[in-house]
mmCIF file as Biopython writes it, N, C-alpha, C and O atoms, coordinates in Angstrom:
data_model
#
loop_
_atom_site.group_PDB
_atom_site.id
_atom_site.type_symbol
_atom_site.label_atom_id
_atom_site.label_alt_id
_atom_site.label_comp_id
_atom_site.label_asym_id
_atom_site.label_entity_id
_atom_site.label_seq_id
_atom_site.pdbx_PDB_ins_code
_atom_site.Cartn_x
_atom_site.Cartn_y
_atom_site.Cartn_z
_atom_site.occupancy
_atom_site.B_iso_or_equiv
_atom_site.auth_seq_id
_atom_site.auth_asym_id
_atom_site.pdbx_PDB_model_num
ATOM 1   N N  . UNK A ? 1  ? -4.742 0.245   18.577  1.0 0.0 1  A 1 
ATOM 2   C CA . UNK A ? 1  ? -4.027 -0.764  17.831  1.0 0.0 1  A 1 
ATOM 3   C C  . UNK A ? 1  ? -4.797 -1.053  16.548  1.0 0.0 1  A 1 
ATOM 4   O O  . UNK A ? 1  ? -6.025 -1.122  16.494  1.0 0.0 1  A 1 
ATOM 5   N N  . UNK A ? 2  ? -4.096 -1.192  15.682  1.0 0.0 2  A 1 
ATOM 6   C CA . UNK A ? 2  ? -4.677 -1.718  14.647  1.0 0.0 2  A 1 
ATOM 7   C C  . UNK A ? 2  ? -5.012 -2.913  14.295  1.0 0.0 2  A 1 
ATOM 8   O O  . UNK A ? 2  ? -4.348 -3.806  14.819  1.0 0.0 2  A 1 
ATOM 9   N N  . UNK A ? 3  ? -6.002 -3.288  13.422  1.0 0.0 3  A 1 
ATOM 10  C CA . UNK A ? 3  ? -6.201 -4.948  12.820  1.0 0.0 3  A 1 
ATOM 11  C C  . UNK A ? 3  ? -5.897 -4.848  11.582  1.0 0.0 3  A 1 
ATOM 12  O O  . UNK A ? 3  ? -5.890 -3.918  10.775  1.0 0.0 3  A 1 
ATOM 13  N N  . UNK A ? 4  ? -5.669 -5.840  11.550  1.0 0.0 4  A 1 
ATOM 14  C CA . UNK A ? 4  ? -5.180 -5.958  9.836   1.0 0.0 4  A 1 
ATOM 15  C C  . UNK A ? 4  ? -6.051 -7.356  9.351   1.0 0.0 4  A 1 
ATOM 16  O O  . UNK A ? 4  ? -6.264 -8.365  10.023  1.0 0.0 4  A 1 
ATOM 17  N N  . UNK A ? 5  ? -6.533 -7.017  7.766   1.0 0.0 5  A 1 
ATOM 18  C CA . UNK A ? 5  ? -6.917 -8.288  7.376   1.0 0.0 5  A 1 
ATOM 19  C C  . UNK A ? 5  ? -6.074 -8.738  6.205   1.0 0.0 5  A 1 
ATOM 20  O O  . UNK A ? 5  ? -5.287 -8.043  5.563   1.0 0.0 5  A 1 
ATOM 21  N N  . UNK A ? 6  ? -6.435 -10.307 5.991   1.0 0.0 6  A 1 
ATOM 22  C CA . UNK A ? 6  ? -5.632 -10.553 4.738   1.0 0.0 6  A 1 
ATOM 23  C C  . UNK A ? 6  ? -6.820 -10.860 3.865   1.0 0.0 6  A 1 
ATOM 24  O O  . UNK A ? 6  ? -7.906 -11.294 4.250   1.0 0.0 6  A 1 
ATOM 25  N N  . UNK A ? 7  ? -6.368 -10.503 2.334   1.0 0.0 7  A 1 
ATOM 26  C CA . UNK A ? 7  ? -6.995 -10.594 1.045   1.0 0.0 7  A 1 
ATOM 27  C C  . UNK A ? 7  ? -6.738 -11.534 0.019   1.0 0.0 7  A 1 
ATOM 28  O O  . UNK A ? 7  ? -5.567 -11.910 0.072   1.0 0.0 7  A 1 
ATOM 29  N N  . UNK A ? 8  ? -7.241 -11.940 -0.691  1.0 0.0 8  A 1 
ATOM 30  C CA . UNK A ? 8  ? -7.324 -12.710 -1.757  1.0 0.0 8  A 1 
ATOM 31  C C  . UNK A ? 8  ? -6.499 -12.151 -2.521  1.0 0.0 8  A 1 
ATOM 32  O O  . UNK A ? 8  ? -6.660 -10.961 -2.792  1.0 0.0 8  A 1 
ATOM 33  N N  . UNK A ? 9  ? -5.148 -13.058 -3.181  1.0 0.0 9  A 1 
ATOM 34  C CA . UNK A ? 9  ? -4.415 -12.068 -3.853  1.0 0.0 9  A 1 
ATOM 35  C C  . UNK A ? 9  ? -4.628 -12.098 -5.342  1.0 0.0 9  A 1 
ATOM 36  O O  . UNK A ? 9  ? -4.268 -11.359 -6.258  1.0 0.0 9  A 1 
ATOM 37  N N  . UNK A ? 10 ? -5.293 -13.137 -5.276  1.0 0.0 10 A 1 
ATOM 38  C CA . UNK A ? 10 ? -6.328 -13.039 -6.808  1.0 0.0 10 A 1 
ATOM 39  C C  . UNK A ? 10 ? -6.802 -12.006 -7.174  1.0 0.0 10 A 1 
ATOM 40  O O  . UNK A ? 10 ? -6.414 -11.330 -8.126  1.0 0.0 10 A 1 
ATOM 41  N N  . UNK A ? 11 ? -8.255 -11.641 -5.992  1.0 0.0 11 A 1 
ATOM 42  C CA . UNK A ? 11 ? -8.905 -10.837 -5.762  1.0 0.0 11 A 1 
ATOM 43  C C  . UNK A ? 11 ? -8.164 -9.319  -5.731  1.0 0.0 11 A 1 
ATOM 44  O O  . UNK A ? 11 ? -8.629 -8.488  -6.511  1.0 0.0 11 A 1 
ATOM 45  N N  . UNK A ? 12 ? -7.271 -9.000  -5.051  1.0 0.0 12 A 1 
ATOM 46  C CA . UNK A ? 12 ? -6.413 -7.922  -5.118  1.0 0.0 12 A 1 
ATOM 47  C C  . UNK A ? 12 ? -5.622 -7.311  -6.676  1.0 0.0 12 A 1 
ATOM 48  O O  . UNK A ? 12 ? -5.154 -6.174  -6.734  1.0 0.0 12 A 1 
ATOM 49  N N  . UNK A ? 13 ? -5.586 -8.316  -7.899  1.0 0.0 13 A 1 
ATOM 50  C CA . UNK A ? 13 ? -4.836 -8.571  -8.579  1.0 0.0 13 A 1 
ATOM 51  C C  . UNK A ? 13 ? -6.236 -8.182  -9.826  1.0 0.0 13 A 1 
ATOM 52  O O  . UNK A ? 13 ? -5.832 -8.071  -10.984 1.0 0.0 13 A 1 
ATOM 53  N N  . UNK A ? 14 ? -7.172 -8.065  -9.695  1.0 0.0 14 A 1 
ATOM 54  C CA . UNK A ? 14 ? -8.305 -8.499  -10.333 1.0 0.0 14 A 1 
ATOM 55  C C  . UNK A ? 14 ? -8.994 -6.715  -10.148 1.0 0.0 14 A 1 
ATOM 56  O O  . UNK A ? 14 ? -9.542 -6.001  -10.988 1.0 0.0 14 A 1 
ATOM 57  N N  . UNK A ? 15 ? -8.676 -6.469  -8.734  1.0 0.0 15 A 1 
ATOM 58  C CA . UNK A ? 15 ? -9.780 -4.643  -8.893  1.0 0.0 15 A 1 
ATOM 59  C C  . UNK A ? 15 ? -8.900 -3.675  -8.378  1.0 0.0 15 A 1 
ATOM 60  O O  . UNK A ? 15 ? -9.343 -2.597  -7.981  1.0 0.0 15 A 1 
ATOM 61  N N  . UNK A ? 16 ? -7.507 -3.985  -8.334  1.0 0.0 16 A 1 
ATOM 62  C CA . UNK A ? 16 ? -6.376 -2.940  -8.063  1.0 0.0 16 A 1 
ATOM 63  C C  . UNK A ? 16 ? -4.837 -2.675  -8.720  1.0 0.0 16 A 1 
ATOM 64  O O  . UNK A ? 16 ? -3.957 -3.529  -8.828  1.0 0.0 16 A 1 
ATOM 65  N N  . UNK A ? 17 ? -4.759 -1.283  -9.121  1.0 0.0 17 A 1 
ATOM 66  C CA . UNK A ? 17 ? -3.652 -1.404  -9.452  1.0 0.0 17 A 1 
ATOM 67  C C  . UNK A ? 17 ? -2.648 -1.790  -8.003  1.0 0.0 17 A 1 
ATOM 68  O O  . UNK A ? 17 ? -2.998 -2.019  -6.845  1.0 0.0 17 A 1 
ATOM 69  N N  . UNK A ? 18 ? -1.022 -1.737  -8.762  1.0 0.0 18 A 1 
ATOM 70  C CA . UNK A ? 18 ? -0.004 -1.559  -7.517  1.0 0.0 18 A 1 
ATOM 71  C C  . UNK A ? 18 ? -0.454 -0.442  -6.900  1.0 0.0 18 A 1 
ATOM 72  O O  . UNK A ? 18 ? -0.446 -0.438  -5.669  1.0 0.0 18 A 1 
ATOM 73  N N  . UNK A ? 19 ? -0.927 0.701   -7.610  1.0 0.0 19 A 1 
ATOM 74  C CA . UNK A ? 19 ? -0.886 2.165   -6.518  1.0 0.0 19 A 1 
ATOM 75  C C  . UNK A ? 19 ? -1.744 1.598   -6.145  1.0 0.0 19 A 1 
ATOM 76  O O  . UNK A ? 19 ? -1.401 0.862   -5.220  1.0 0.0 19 A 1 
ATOM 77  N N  . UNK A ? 20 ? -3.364 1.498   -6.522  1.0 0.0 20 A 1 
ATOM 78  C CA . UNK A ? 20 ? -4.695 1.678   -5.887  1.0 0.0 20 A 1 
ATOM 79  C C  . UNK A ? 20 ? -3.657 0.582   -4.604  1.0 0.0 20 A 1 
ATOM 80  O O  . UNK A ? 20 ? -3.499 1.152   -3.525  1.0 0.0 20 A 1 
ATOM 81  N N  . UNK A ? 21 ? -3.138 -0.577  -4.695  1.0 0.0 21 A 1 
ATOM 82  C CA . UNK A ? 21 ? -3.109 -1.142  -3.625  1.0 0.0 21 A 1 
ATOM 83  C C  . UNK A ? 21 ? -2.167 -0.670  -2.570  1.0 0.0 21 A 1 
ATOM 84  O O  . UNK A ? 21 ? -2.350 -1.035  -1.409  1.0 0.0 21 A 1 
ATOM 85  N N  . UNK A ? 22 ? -1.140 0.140   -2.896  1.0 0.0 22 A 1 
ATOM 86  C CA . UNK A ? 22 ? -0.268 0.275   -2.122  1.0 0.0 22 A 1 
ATOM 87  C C  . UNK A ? 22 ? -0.838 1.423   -1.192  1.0 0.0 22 A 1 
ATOM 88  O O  . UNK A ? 22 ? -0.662 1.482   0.025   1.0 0.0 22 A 1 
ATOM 89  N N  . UNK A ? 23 ? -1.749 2.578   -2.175  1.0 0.0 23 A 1 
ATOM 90  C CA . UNK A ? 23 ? -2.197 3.500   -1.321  1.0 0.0 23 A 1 
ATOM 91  C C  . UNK A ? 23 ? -3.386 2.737   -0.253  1.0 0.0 23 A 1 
ATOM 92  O O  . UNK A ? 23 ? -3.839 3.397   0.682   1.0 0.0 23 A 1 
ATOM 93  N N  . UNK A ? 24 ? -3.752 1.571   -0.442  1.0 0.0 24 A 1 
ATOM 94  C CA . UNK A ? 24 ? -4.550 1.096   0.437   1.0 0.0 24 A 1 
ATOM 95  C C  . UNK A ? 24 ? -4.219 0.542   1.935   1.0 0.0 24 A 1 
ATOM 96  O O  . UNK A ? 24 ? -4.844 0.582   2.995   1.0 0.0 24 A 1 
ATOM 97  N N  . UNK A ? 25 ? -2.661 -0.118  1.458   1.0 0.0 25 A 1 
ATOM 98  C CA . UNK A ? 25 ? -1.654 -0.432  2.598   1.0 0.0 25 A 1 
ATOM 99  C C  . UNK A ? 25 ? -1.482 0.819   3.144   1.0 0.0 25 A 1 
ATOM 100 O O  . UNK A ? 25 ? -1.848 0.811   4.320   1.0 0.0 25 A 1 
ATOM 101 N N  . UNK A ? 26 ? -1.018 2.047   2.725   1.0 0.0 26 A 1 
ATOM 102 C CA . UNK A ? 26 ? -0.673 3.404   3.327   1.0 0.0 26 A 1 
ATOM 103 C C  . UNK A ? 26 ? -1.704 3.238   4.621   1.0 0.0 26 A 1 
ATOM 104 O O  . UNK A ? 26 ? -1.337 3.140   5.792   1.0 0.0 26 A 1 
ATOM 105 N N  . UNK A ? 27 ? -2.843 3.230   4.226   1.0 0.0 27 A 1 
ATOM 106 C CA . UNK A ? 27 ? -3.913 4.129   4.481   1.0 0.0 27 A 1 
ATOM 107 C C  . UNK A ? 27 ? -4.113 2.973   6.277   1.0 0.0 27 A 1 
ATOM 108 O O  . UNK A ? 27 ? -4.506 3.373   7.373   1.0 0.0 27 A 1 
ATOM 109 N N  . UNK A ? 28 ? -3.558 1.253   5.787   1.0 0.0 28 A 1 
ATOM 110 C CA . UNK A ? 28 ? -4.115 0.582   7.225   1.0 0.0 28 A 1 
ATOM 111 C C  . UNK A ? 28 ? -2.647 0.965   8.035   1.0 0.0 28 A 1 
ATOM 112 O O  . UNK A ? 28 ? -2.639 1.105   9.258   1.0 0.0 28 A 1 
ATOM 113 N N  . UNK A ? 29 ? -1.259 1.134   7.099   1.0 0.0 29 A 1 
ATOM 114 C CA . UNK A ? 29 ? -0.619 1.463   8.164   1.0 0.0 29 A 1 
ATOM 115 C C  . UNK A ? 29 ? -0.077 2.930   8.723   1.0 0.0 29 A 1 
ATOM 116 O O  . UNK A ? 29 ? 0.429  3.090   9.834   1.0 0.0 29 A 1 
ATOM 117 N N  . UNK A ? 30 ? -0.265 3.874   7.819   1.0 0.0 30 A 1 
ATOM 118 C CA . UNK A ? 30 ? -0.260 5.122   8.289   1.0 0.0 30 A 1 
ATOM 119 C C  . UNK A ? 30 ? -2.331 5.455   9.056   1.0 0.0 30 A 1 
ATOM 120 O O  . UNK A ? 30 ? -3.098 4.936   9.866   1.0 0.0 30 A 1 
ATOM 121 N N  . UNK A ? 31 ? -2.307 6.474   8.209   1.0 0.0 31 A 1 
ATOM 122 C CA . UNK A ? 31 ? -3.323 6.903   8.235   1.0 0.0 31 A 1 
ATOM 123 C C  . UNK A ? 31 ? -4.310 6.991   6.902   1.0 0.0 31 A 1 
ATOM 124 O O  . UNK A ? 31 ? -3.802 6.927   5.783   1.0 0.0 31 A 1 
ATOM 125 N N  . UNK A ? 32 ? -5.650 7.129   7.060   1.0 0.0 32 A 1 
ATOM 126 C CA . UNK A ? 32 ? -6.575 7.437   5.994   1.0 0.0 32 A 1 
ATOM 127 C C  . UNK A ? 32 ? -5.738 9.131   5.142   1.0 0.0 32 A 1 
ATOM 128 O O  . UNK A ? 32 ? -5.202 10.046  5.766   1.0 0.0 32 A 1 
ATOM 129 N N  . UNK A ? 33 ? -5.867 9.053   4.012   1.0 0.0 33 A 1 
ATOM 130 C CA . UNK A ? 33 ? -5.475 9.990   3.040   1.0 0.0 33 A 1 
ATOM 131 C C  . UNK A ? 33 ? -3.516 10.245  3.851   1.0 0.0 33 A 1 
ATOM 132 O O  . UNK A ? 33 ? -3.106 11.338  4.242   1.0 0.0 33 A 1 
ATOM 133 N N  . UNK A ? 34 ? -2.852 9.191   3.882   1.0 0.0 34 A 1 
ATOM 134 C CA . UNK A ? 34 ? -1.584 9.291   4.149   1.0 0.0 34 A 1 
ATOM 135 C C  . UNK A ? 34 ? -0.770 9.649   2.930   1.0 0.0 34 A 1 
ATOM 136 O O  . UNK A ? 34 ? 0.332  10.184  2.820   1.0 0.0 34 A 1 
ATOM 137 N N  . UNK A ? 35 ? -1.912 9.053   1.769   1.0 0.0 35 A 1 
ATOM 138 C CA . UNK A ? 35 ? -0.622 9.189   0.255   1.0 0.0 35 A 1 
ATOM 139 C C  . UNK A ? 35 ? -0.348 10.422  -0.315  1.0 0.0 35 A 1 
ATOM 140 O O  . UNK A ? 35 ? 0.560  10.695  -1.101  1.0 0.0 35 A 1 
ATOM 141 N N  . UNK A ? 36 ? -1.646 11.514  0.377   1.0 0.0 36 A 1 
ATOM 142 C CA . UNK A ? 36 ? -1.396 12.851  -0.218  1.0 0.0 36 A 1 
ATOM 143 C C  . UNK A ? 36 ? -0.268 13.782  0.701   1.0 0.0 36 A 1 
ATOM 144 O O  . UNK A ? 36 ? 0.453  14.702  0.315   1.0 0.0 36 A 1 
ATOM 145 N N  . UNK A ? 37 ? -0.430 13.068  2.308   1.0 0.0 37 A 1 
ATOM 146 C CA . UNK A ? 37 ? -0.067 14.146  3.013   1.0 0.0 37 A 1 
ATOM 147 C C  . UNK A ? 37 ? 1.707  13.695  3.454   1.0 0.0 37 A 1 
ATOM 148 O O  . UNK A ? 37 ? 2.427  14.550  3.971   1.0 0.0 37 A 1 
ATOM 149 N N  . UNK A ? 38 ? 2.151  12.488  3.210   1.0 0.0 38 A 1 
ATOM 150 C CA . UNK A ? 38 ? 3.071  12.365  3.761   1.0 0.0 38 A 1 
ATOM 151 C C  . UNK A ? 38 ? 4.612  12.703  2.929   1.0 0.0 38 A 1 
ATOM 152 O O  . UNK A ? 38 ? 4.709  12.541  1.712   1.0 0.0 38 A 1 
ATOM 153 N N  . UNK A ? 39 ? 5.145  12.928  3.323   1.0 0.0 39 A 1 
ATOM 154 C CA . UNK A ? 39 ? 6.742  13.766  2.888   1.0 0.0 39 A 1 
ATOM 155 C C  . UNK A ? 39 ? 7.030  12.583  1.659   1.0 0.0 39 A 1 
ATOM 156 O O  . UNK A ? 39 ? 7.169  11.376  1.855   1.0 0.0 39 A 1 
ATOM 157 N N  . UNK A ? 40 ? 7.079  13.371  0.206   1.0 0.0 40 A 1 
ATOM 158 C CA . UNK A ? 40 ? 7.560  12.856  -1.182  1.0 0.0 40 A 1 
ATOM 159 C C  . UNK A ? 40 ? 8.450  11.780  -0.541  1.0 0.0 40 A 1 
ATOM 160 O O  . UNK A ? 40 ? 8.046  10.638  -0.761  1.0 0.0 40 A 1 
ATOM 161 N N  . UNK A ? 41 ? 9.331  11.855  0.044   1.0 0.0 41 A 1 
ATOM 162 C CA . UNK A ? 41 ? 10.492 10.757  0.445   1.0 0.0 41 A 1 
ATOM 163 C C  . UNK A ? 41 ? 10.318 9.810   0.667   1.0 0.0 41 A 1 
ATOM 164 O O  . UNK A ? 41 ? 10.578 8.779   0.045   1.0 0.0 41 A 1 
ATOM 165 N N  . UNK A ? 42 ? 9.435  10.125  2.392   1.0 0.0 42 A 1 
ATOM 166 C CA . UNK A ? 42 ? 8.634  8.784   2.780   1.0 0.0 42 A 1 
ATOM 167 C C  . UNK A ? 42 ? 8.095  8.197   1.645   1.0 0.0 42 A 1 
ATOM 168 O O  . UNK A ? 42 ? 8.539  7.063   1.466   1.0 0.0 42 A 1 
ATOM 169 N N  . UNK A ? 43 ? 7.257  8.588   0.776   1.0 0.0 43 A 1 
ATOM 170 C CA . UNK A ? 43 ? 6.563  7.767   0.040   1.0 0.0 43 A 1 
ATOM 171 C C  . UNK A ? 43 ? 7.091  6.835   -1.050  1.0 0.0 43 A 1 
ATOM 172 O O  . UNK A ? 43 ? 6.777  5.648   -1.136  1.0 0.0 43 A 1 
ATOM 173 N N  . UNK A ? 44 ? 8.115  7.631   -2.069  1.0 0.0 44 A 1 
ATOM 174 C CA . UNK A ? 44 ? 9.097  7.079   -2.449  1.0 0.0 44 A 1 
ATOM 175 C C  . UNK A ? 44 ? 9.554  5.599   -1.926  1.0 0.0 44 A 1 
ATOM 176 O O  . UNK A ? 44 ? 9.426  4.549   -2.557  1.0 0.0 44 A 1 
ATOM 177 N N  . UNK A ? 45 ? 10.134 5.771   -0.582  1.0 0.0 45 A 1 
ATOM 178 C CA . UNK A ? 45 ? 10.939 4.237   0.029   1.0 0.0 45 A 1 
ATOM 179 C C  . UNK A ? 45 ? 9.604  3.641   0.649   1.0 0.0 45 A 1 
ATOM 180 O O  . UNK A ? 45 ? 9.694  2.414   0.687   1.0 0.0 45 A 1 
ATOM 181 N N  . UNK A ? 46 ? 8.490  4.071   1.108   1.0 0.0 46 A 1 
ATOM 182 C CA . UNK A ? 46 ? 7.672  3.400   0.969   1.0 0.0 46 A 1 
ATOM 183 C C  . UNK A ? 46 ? 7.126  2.140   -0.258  1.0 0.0 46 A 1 
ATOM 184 O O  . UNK A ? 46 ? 6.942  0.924   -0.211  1.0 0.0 46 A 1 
ATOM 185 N N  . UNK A ? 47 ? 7.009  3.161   -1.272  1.0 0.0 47 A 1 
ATOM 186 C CA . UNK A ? 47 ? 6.386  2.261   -2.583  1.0 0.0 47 A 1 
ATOM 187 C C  . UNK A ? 47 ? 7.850  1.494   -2.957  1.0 0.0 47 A 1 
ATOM 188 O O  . UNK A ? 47 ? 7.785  0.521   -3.709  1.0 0.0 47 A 1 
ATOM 189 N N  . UNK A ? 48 ? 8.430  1.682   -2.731  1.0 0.0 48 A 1 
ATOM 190 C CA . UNK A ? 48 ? 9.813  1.005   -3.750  1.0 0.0 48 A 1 
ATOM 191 C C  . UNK A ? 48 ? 9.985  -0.418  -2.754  1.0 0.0 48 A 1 
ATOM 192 O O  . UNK A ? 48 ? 10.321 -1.528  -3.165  1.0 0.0 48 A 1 
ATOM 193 N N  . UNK A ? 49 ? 9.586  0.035   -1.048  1.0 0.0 49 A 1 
ATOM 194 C CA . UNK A ? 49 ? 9.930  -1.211  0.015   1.0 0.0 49 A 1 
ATOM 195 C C  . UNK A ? 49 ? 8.489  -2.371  -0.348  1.0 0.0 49 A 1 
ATOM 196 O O  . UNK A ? 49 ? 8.575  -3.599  -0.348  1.0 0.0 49 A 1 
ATOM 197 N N  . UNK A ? 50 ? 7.534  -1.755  -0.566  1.0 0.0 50 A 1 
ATOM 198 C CA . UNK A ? 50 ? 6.207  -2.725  -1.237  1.0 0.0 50 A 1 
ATOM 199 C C  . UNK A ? 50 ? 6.136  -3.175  -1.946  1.0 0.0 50 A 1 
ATOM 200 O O  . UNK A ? 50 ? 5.647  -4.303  -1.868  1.0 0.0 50 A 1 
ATOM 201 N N  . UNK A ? 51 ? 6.588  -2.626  -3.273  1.0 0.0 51 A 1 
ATOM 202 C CA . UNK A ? 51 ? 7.280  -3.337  -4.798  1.0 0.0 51 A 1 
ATOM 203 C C  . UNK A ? 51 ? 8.439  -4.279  -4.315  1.0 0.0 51 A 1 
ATOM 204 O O  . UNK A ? 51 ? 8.023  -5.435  -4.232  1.0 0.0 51 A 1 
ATOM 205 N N  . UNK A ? 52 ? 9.036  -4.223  -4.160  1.0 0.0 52 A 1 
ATOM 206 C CA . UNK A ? 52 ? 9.932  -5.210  -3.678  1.0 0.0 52 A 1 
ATOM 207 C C  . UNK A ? 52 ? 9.695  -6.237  -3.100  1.0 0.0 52 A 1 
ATOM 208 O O  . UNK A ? 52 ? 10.430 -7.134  -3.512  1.0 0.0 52 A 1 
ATOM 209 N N  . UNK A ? 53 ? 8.781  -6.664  -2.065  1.0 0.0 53 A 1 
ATOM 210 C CA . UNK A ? 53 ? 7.864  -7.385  -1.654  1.0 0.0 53 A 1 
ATOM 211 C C  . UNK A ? 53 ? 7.343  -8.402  -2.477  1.0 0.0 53 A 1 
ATOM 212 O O  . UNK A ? 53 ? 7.210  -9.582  -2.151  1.0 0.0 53 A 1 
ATOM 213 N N  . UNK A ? 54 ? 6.924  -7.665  -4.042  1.0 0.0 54 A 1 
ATOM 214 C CA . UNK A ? 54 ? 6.106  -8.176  -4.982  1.0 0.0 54 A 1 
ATOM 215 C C  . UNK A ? 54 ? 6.414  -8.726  -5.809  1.0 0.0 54 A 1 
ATOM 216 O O  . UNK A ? 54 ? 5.706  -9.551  -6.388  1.0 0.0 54 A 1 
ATOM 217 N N  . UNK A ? 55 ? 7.877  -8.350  -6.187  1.0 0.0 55 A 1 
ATOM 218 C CA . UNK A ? 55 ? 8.803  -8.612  -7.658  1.0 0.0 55 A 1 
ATOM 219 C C  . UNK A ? 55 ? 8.806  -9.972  -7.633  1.0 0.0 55 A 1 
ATOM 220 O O  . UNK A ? 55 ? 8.964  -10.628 -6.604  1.0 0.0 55 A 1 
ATOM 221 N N  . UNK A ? 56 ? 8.637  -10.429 -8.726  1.0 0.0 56 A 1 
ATOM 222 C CA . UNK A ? 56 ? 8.857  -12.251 -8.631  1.0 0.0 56 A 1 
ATOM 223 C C  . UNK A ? 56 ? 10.723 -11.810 -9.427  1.0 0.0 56 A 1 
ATOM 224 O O  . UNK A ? 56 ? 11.525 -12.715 -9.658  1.0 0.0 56 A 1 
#
């Protein structure tokens, strides 16, 4: 099972882009190096379902 932590979204906002962060989400909910290996598609509705999340 996994843990998850939460971050400062200051802090998040301050030493990451959207990718650096989104590939960071990949990585707690897929796997480590998920952003290279997983199917163009997945990743696609991945990043677009995380951005969305974000949009004010």
């Amino acid at each position: 099972m996994k843990t998850y932590t939460l971050k400062s979204a200051t802090k998040n906002q301050e030493t990451n882009t959207v990718w650096e962060a989104f590939v960071e989400y990949l990585e707690t909910v897929y796997f480590e190096g998920a952003a290279d290996e997983l199917d163009k598609e997945l990743l696609e509705f991945e990043y677009e379902s995380y951005k969305s999340c974000y949009e004010k």
